[in-house]
N, C-alpha and C positions, 0 to 999 in steps of 0.2 A: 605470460602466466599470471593470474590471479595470485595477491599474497595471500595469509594462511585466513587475515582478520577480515579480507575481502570476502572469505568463502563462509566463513562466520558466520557474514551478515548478510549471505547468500540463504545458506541453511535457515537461520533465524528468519527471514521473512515468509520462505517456503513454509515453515514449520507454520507461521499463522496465519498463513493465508488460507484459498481454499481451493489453491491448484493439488492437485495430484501428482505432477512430474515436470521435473523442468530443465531442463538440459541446453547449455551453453558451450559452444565453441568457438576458438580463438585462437591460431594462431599454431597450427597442430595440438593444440590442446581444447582436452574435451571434459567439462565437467555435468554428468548426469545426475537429478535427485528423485527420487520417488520417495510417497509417503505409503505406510504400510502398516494396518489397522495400530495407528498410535504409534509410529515410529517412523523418522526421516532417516535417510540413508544416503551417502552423500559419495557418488565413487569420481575418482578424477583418474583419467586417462591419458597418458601423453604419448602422443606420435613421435618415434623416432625420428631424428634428422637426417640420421645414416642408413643409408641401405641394407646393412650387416648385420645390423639389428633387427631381426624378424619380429620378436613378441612385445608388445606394448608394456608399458609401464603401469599396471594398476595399483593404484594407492587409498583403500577406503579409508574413510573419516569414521569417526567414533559415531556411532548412530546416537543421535539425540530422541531422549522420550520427551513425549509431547505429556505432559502435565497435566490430571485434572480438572487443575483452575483454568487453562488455555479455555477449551471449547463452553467454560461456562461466562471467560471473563467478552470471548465472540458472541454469545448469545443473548448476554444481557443487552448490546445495542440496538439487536435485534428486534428483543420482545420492545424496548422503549421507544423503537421508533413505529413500530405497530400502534400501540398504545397512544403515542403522540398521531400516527395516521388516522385511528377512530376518534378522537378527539376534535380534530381542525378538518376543517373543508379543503381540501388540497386541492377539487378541480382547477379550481381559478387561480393557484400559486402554479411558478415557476421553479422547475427542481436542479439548480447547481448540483452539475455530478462529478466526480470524479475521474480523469480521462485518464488516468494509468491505477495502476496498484501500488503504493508509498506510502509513506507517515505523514500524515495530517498536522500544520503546522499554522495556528492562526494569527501568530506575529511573524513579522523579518527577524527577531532575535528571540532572547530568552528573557531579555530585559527589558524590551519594546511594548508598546501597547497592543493590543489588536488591533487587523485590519478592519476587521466591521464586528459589531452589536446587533441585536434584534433589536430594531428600530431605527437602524442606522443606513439611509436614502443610499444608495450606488448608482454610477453609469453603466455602459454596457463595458468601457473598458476598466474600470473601476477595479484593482485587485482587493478580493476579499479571503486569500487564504494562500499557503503555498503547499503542493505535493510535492516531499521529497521523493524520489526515486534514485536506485543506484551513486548515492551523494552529488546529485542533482537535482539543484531548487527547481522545481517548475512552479512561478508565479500562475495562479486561477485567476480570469476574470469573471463579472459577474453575468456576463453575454446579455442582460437585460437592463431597462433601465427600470428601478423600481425600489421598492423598501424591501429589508433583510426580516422576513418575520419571524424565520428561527432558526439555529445553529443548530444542526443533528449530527457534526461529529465532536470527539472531542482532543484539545489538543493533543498531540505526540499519540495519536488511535491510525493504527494500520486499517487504510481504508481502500475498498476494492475497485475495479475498473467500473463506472457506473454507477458507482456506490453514490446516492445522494449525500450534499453537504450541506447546503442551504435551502431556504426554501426564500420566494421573493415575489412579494406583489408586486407584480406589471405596473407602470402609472397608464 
């Protein structure tokens, strides 16, 4: 079973992301989220061990409101990466994307430097960022060899499956 702070930062991701429902099982335990116009809802379910016991165990979570500032502090990356895409000729870049849904993390630490700068050369295995997910680092590489011409997320930014991070001229 999931502890209480695990399920938190269950809700907490769901709430910013832009899935609609997400549902996890484990172990006779079930935990379901739906969003629901501005509000997350969070039921967990536990399956009996004992036969005896016929009716599940429902336990819902305080629903969380999703905040005004949410969908405008989502939107602002949006419009700027629109605004950055009319501006630069992107055919001929390379788009580093992102392979899960996590936080966005452009150092190893808090106190480290960054992995890469715009204008800073990589290889193809080159790491230039880490997706955290579920409190697992997943190091990015750069899958190309070529120069970093610009950073579109930004540190500690919940960034989606796909979601572009880099952009990198090929050599």
């Amino acid at each position: 079973m999931l502890k209480v702070q695990e399920i938190r930062e269950l809700i907490k991701l769901v709430d910013q992301s832009c899935i609609d429902e997400f549902v996890y099982e484990n172990e006779g335990s079930k935990i379901k989220m739906k969003k629901n116009t501005g509000t997350t809802v969070a039921t967990i379910q536990t399956v009996p061990q004992v036969a005896a016991q016929a009716a599940p165990m429902i336990q819902p979570a305080a629903p969380v409101a999703v905040t005004a500032a949410a969908p405008v502090q989502e939107a602002a990356p949006t419009a700027a990466e629109n605004t950055v895409a009319s501006q630069t000729d992107t055919s001929n870049l390379h788009k580093i994307t992102s392979p899960m849904v996590g936080t966005f993390y452009a150092s190893p630490t808090p106190e480290a430097d960054v992995y890469v700068k715009a204008g800073s050369v990589v290889s193809k295995d080159s790491i230039v960022c880490i997706v955290e997910a579920m409190k697992l680092f997943n190091e990015i590489e750069a899958e190309v060899n070529g120069e970093i011409v610009e950073i579109l997320a930004k540190n500690g930014q919940l960034v989606e499956y796909g979601q572009p991070l880099f952009l990198v001229k090929p050599e």
